[in-house]
C-alpha positions as CSV (number, residue, x, y, z in Angstrom):
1,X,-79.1,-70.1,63.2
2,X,-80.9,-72.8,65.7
3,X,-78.9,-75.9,64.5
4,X,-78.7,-77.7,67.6
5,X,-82.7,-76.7,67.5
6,X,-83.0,-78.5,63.8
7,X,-80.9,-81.1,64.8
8,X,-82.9,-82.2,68.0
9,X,-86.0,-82.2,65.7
10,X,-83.9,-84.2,62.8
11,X,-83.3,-86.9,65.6
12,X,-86.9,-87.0,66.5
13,X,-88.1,-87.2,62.8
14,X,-85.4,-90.1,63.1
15,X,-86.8,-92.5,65.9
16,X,-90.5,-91.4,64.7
17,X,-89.4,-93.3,61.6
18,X,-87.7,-96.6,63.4
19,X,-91.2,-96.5,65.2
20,X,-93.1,-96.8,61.9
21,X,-90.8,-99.4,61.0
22,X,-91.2,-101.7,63.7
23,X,-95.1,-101.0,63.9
24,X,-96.7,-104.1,62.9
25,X,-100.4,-103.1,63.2
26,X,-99.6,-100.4,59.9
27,X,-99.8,-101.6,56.6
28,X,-96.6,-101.2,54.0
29,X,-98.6,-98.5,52.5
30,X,-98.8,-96.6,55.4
31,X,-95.0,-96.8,56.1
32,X,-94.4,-96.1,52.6
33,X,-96.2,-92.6,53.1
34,X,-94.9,-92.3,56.6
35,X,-91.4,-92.6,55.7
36,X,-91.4,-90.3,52.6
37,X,-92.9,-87.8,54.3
38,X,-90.1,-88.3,56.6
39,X,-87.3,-88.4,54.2
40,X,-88.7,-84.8,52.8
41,X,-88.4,-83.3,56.0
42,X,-85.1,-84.7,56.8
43,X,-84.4,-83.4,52.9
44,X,-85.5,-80.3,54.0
45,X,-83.8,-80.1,57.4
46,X,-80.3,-81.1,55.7
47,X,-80.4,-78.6,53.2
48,X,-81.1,-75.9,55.0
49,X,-78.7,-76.7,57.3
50,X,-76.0,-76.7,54.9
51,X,-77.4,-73.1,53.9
52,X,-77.1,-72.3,56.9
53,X,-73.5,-73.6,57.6
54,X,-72.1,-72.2,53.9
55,X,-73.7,-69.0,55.0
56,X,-71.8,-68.9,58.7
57,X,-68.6,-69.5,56.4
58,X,-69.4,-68.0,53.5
59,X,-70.4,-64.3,55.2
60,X,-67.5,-63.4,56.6
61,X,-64.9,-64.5,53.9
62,X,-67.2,-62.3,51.4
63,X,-67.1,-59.1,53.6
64,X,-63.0,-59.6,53.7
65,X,-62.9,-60.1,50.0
66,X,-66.0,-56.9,49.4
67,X,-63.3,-55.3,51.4
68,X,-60.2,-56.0,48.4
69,X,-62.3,-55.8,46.0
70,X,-63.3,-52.1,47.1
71,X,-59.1,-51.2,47.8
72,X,-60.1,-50.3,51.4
73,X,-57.7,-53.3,52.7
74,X,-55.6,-56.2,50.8
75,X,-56.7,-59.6,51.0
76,X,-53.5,-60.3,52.6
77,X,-54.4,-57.6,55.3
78,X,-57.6,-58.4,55.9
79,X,-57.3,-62.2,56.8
80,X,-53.9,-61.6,58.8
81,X,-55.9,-59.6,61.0
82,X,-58.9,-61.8,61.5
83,X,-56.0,-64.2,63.0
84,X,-54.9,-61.2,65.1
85,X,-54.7,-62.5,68.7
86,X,-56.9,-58.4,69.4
87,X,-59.5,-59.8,66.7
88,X,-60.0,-62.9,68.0
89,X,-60.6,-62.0,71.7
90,X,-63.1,-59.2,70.1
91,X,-64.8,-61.9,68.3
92,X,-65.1,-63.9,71.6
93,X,-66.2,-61.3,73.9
94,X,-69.0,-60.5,70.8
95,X,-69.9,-64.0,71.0
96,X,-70.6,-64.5,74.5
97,X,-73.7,-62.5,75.0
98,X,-75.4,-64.5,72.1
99,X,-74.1,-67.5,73.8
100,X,-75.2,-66.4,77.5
101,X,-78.7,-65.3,75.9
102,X,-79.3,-69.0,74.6
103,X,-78.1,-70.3,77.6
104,X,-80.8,-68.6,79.7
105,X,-83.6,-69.5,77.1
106,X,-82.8,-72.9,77.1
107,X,-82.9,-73.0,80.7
108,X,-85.8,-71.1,80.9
């Protein structure tokens, strides 16, 4: 979902607006526009980080409830074995390719 991505570029947005601020050869109209223009893409960046964030806990607590709703497995069921010590190591071992992948793109 590239949060740490949208979050470097939040900070950046975030000290290019201190250093409108503190410019003195700009005029208050100038920061004015400067800063909203800022404070729309920090609008934007938060919101579709929260998208992304409901979605990263939203998905898998839909598929569990698609699958009671659909009588292949209770609710019950289905959530005691995501916190199955077997479904958790899956998870993990899933996990770390995606992990090792952005590792080796960040690096590289």
């Amino acid at each position: 979902m590239r949060l740490v991505e949208r979050s470097v570029r939040i900070n950046t947005i975030v000290r290019e607006s201190f250093t409108i601020a503190a410019d003195r050869s700009l005029s208050d109209a100038a920061k004015a526009k400067a800063m909203r223009r800022h404070s729309l893409a920090l609008f934007g960046h938060f919101a579709s980080i929260t998208v992304g964030l409901a979605v990263a806990v939203g998905l898998p607590i839909f598929l569990v409830w698609l699958l009671a709703f659909a009588r292949l497995w209770s609710f019950e069921g289905a959530l005691e074995a995501t916190l199955s010590w077997p479904f958790l190591i899956a998870g993990l071992l899933a996990f770390l390719p995606a992990i090792m992948r952005s590792e080796r793109r960040n690096e590289g």
